[in-house]
N, C-alpha and C positions, 0 to 999 in steps of 0.2 A: 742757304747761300751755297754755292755752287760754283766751279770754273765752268764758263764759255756758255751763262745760260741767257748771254746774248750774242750775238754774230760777232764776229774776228773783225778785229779794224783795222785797216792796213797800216803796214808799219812804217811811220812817218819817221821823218831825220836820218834813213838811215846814213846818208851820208857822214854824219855827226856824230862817232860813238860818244856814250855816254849822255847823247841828246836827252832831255827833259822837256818833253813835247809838250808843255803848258797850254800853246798858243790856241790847237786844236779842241783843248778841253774847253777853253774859257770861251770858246765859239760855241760853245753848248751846241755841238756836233752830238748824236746819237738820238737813243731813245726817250730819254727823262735829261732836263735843263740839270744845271748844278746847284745846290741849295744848302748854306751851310746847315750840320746838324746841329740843335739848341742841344747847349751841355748840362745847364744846371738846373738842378733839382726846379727852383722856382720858373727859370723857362720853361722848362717843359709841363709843369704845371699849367698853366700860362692857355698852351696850345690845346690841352686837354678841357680847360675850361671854355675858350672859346669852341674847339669841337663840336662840346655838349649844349652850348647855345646855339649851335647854327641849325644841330638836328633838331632840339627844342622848338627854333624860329620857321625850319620845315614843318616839323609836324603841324605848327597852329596855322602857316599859311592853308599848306592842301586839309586841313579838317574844316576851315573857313571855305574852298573851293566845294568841297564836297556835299559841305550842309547846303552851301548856294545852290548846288544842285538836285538838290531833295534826297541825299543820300544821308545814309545816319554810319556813319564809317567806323571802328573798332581801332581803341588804340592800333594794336597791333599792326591793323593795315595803315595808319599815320606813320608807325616810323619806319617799315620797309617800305620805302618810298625808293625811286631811283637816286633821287636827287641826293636823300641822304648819305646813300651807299657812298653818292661820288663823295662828298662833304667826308666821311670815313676814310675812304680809300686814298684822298689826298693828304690829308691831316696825318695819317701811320706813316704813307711813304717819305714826307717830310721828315717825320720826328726819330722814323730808324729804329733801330734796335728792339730792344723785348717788347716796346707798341708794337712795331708795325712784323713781328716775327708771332704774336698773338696773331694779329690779324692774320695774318697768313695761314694759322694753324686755322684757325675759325674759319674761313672761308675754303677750307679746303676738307674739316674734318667734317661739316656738317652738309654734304656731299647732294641728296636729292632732299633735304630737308625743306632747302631755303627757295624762296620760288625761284623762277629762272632769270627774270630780272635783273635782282639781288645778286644771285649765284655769277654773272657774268660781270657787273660791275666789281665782284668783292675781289674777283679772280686779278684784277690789275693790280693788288697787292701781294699775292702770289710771283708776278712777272718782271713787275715794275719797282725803280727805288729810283730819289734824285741819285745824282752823283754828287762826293766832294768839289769844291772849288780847290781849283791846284796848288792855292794858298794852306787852304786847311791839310792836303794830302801830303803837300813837303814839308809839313811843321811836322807831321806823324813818322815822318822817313828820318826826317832827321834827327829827331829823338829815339828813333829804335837801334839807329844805324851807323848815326856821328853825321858834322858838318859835312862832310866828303864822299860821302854816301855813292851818289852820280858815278864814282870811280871805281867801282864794284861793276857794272855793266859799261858794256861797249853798245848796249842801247835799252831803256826803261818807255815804254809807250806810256804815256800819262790818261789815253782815253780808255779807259776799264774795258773791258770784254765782257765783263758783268758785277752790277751792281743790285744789292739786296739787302736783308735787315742786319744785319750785322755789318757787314764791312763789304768791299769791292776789292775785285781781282783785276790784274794789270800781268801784261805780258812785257818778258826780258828777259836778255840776251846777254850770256858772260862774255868777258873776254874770250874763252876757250871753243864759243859756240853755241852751248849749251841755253836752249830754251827753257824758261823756268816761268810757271806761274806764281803768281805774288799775291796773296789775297790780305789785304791790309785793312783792320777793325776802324771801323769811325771814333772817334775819340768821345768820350763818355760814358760809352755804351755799357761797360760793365757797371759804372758808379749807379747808373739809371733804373737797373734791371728791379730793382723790387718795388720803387715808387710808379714804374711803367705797367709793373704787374696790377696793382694795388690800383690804378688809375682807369686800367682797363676792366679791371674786376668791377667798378664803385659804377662806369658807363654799364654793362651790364647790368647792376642793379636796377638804376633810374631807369632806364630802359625798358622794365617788367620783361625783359625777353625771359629772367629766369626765376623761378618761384622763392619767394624771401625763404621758406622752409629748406631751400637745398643748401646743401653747408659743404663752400667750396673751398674750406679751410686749408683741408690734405692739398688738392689739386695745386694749391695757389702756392702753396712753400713746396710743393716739386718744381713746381712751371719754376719758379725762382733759381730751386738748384739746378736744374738743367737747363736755364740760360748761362747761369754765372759759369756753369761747365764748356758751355757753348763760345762762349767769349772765353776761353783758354785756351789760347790757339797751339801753345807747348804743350798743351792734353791733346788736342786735336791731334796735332803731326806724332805722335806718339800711338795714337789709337790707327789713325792709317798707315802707319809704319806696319802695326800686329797684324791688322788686316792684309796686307802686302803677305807676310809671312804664313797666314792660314793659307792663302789662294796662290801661294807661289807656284804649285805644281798644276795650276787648273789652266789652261790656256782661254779658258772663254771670259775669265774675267780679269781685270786689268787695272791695278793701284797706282797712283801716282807714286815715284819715290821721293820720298821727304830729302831736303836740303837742310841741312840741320844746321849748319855754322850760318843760316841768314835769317832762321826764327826764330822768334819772341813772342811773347804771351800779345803781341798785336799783332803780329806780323806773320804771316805763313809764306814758308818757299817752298814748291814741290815740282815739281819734273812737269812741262808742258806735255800733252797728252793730246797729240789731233785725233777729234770726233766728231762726227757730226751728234747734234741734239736728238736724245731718245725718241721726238714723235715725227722725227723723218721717217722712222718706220712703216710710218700708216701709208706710205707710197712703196716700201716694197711686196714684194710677193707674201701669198700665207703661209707658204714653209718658212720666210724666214723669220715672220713674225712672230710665226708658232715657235718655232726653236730661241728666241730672244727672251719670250716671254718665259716659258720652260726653265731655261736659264735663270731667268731672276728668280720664280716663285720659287724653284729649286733651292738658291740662296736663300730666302727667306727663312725657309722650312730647316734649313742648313744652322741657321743663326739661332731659331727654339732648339734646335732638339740635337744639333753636334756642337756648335761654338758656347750657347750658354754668354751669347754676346748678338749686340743688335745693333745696328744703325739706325736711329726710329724715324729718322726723317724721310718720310715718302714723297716729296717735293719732287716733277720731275727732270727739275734740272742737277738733281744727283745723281743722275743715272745716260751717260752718254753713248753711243754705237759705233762701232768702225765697222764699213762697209765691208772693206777687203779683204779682215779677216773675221768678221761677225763676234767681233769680243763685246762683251760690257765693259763700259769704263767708269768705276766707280767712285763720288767724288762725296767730299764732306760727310766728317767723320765726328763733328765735334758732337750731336745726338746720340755716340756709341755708351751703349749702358748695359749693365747685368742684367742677365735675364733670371730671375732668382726661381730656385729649384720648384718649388710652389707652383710658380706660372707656368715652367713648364710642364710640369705635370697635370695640371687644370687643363691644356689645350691637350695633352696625349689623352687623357678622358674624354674632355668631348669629339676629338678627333674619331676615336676608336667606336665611339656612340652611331656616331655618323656612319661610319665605314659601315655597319651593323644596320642601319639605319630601322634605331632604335629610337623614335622621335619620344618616348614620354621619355627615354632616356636620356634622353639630348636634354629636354626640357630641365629635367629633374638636377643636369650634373650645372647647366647653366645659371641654376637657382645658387645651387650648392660651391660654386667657384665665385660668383659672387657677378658674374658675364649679366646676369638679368637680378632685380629687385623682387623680391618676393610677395610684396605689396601689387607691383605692378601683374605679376603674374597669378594673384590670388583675384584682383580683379578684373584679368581681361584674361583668362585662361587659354577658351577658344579661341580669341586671336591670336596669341601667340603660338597655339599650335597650330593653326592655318598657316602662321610663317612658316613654322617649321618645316609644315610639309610641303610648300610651295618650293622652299630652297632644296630637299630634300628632293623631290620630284625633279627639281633641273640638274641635279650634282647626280642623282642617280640613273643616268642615262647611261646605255654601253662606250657610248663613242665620246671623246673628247669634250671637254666643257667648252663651249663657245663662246667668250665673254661677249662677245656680238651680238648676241642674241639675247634680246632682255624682254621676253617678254613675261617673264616671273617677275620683272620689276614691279611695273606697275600695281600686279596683286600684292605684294608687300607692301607698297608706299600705300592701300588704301586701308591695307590691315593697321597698319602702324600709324596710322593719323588719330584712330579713338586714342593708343598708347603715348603718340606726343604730347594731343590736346588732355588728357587728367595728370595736369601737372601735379599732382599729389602724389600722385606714383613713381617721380623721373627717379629715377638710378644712377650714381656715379659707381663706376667700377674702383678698385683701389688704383691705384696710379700707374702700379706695372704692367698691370693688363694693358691698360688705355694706351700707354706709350708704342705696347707691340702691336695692342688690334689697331692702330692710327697705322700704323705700316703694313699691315697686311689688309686693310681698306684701302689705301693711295697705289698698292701696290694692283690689289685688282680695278684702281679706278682703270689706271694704264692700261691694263692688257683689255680694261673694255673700251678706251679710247681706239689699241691697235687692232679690234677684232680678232683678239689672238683664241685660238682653240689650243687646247693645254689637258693632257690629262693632269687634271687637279686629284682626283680619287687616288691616279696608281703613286703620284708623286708623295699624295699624304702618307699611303698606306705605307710606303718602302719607309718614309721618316721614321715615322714614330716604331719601325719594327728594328730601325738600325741607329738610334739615336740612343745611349748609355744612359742613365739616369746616374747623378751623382750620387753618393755615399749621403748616410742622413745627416741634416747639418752640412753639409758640403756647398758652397756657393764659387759659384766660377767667379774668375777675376779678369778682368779687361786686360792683361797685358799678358795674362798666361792662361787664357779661356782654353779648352781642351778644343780639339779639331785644328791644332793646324798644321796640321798635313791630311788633304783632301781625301 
């Protein structure tokens, strides 16, 4: 969830302070109609059941078209079906919250896995969410904020600027001027979060997408806590508060300042921030996409190995551009978590492997931090060291790394198809890894979206030579993470 991860809507009534522009909402003007969210446990059960029969009722039609055709078809290919996708993809953005913020991780985290089909319809749950009807949205204001609410702006736009899995943002205007974004939670969404998790977990079972053998136990009671952290929007404005304070002195990157006396654990106020959207970029020139991208992965690297703190959501509407002065503007903070001493020091091993480019090395620390399954690399050896050295031959070139240039993809996606297909082998990493490598994956989907070329090598190398390791036992803490001042 994001400020401005849909276009600015102009601002209606302004002759009316204080206006409560309903009229224009309930004209289901924008990009998704308005749909209220189901609140209670058994509704949403409800939706989760019909879901799972609609995809059931797809698979048995196209296996019935398929055998008509003299095809003998493979589950698998029954339930990545287009049709399904869409049956998915509208059923999450409906129901909101920890469903459709799974979804979104899922369609984002499993990147060149899923065919392209799949991969394009899953993406409308990355993009897309209904909006509140203006009934449901001023039952939520008024309850955060008192009957009188309206008297607090000299104008409240009621049609979102963006809407997503957690809640929708709304721009307004104080009395004194001041532009302020307002990102208000849907109402149920934190009661929902562990029977949404638990519902989407039980659809992946039936589904066979994952082997009954993998034990997504750990995973499932993270995904929980870092939702329920996620929907704390007084953690959130507090986490982009710190971040504001790490990067105060850096001018390329740019925090919203938190409005403290207007949030509540539903309700976020923070400082309106003009940007344009991070993939306007791919129309400007390659300096300055080279320098944007620089910028971010810089942050990244900045977040393992100086802050000891992370933002894990790589979504790219967290991440927005001002032309004029080429700043990052960084937004949603509630995915900010420890990065615990461990993990950091697992990626300064493998980093330093690399740099060396010590491939049985790489292999060996990758086993040993826990990044690869030992199972899986006892039985596919040689491919995994062909990955190795595939990515290793593109990262060790003199000149800048081109995320544009993917023609090492393909050799990994064919090496890695024996390693997906012996689901005996699959690997989950411990949770802290996955949280940071899910951001440092989204973060290189981007810079291969903007053909950014990036020294990646000299960026790693200066990290890990000038990033402190803590004291033993020493775990950084979210509100006093070391690094900040730049």
């Amino acid at each position: 969830m994001a400020v401005g991860s849909l276009p600015i809507w102009p601002d209606r009534s302004r002759a009316d302070p204080g206006a409560w522009d309903g009229k224009a909402l309930s004209e289901g003007k924008g990009d998704r109609p308005e749909r209220s969210i189901p609140r209670g446990r058994l509704s949403r059960l409800g939706h989760f059941g019909r879901l799972a029969g609609g995809v059931a009722g797809g698979m048995a039609a196209e296996g019935m078209r398929r055998l008509a055709s003299g095809e003998r078809p493979r589950l698998s290919d029954l339930l990545l079906t287009p049709g399904n996708a869409m049956r998915v993809a509208d059923r999450l953005s409906h129901l909101r919250g920890a469903a459709l913020k799974l979804g979104q991780m899922i369609s984002m985290d499993a990147g060149d896995i899923l065919p392209p089909e799949l991969s394009t319809i899953l993406a409308t749950v990355r993009n897309q969410a209904y909006r509140m009807p203006p009934q449901q949205l001023g039952a939520v204001l008024k309850r955060e904020w008192g009957t009188d609410w309206r008297r607090r702006f000299s104008h409240f736009d009621a049609m979102p600027i963006a809407a997503a899995s957690i809640g929708q943002v709304h721009r307004a205007t104080l009395p004194d001027g001041q532009v302020l974004a307002i990102k208000v939670q849907y109402p149920g969404v934190r009661a929902s979060i562990d029977a949404d998790v638990d519902n989407v977990a039980t659809l992946l079972r039936i589904s066979n997408l994952l082997p009954r053998t993998l034990d997504l136990s750990p995973l499932l009671a993270e995904a929980k806590r870092q939702l329920a952290e996620e929907a704390d929007y007084l953690r959130e404005g507090e986490q982009m508060r710190a971040y504001g304070e790490r990067l105060s002195c850096d001018g390329r990157y740019i925090v919203p300042t938190l409005h403290s006396d207007l949030t509540t654990a539903d309700v976020l106020a923070m400082q309106f921030v003009e940007a344009q959207p991070i993939e306007t970029l791919a129309d400007a020139g390659q300096d300055v996409r080279d320098r944007a991208m620089t910028t971010l992965i810089e942050l990244v690297l900045r977040e393992i190995f100086e802050f000891g703190v992370m933002q894990t959501d790589p979504n790219f509407a967290n991440f927005r551009w001002q032309p004029d002065t080429g700043a990052l503007v960084l937004l949603d903070f509630g995915a900010t978590r420890v990065v615990p001493v461990q993990t950091v020091e697992s990626y300064r091993a493998l980093i330093a492997a690399g740099l060396a480019h010590d491939r049985d090395g790489i292999r060996d620390i990758a086993v040993e931090t826990g990044f690869l399954g030992a199972e899986a690399v006892a039985a596919h050896r040689a491919t995994v060291d062909r990955i190795i050295a595939a990515i290793d031959d593109a990262l060790g070139r003199p000149e800048p790394f081109d995320f544009g240039d993917r023609a090492f993809v393909p050799v990994v996606q064919a090496e890695a198809s024996s390693l997906v297909g012996d689901r005996a082998t699959w690997h989950i990493p411990d949770t802290e890894k996955l949280f940071v490598q899910r951001k440092i994956s989204g973060t290189a989907m981007l810079c291969a979206r903007l053909k950014a070329r990036v020294d990646v090598v000299g960026l790693a190398r200066a990290a890990i030579a000038s990033g402190l390791p803590l004291a033993d036992g020493q775990e950084p803490h979210l509100a006093s993470a070391p690094g900040n001042k730049p």
